[in-house]
C-alpha positions as CSV (number, residue, x, y, z in Angstrom):
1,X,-0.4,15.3,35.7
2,X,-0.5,11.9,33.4
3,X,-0.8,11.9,30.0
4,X,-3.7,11.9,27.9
5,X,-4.6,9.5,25.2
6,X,-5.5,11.3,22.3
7,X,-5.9,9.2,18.7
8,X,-6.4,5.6,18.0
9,X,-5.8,3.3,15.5
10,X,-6.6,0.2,13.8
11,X,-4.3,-1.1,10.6
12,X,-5.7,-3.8,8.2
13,X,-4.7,-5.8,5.3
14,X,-7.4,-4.3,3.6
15,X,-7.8,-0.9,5.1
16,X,-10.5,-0.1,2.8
17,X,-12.5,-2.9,3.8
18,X,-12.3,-1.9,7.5
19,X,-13.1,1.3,6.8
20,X,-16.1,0.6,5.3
21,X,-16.8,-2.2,7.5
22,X,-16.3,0.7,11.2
23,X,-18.3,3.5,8.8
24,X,-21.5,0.7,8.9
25,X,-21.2,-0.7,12.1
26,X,-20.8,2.9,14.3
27,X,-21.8,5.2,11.9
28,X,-18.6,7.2,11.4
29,X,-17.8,9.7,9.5
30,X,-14.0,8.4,8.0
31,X,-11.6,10.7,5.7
32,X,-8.9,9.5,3.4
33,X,-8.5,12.5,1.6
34,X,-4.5,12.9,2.4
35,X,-1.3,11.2,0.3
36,X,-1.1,8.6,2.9
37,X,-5.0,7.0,2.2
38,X,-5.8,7.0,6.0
39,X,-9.0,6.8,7.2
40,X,-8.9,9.8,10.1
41,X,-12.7,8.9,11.8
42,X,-14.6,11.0,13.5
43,X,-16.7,9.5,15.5
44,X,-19.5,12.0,16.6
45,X,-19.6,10.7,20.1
46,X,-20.0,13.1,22.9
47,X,-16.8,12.7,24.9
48,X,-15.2,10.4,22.5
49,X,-12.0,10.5,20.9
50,X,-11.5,10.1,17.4
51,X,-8.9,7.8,15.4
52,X,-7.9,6.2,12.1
53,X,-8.0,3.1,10.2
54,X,-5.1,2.4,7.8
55,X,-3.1,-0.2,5.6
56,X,-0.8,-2.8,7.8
57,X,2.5,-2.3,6.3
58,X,3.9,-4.7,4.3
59,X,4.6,-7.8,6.1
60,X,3.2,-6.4,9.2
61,X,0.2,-8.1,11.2
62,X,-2.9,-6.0,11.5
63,X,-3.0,-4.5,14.9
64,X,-5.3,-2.0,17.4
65,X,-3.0,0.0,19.5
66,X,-4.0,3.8,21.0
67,X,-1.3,6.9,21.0
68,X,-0.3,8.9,24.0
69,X,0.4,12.4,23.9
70,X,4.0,13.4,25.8
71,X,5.7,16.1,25.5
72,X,9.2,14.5,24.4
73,X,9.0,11.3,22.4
74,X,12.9,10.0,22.8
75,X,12.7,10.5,26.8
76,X,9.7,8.4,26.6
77,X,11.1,5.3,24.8
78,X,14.2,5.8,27.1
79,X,11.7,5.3,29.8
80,X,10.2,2.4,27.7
81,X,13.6,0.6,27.4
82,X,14.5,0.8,31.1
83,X,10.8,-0.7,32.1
84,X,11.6,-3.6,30.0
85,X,9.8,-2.5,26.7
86,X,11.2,-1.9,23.6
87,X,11.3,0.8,20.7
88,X,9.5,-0.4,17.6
89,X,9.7,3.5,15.9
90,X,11.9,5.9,16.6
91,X,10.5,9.6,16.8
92,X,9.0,10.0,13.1
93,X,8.0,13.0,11.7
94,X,4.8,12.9,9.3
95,X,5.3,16.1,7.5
96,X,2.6,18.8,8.3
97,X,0.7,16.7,10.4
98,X,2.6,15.2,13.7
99,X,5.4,13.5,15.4
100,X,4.5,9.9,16.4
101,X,7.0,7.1,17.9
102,X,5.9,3.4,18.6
103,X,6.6,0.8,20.9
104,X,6.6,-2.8,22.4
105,X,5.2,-3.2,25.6
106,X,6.5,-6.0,27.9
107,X,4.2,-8.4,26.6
108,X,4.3,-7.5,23.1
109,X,1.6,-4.4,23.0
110,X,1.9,-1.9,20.4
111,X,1.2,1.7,21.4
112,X,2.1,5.0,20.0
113,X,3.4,8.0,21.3
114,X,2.4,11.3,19.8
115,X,4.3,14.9,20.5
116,X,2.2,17.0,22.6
C-alpha cells in the first residue's frame, strides 16, 4: 500500500500576510494559536486535506512543498539518498505535536515526510 499525503504547507516572508491573503481568497478557517505562530488551515472542503502557512526561516526562500506520511522517517531519507535526492532535515521532533523530516528531490523539490 503507498503512502498517503497528509498536510501541506506554504512558508512566506510575511507569513501573516499569506495567511490573510489564503483566509480571503478560499475562505479558510487558519489558527495560529501555538508557540510556533503557524497558521494550521482548515480548509472546510469535503475530501480535502488541510495544511499550514508559516514564516520562511531566516535566509530561506519561500516555498510550497506537501508531507507524506511513512512509518519510519530515517529509512525514508535512506531511500531518498540512494534515488539521487538529498536530506534537507533530519528526523525532527516538534514537541507534542509530530515528527516531520525534509528533503531535496532530484531536481530540487522540497517535500516533507511526517511519522505515521
Amino acid at each position: 500500500m503507498g503512502n498517503p499525503v497528509v498536510h501541506w504547507e506554504i512558508s512566506a516572508k510575511s507569513g501573516s500576510k499569506l495567511r490573510e491573503f489564503y483566509a480571503s481568497l478560499f475562505d479558510w478557517k487558519i489558527d495560529t494559536n501555538n508557540p510556533m505562530d503557524y497558521g494550521l488551515v482548515e480548509t472546510g472542503g469535503e475530501g480535502g486535506i488541510n495544511g499550514g502557512i508559516g514564516q520562511a526561516q531566516e535566509g530561506a526562500p519561500p516555498y510550497v512543498t506537501f508531507y507524506v506520511q511513512v512509518p519510519d522517517l530515517q529509512a525514508h531519507l535512506d531511500k531518498v539518498e540512494d534515488l539521487g535526492g538529498k536530506t534537507i532535515l533530519p528526523p525532527t521532533e516538534i514537541p507534542n505535536v509530530v515528527t516531520i523530516a525534509m528533503f531535496q528531490d532530484p531536481e530540487g523539490n522540497s517535500i516533507g515526510l511526517l511519522k505515521g
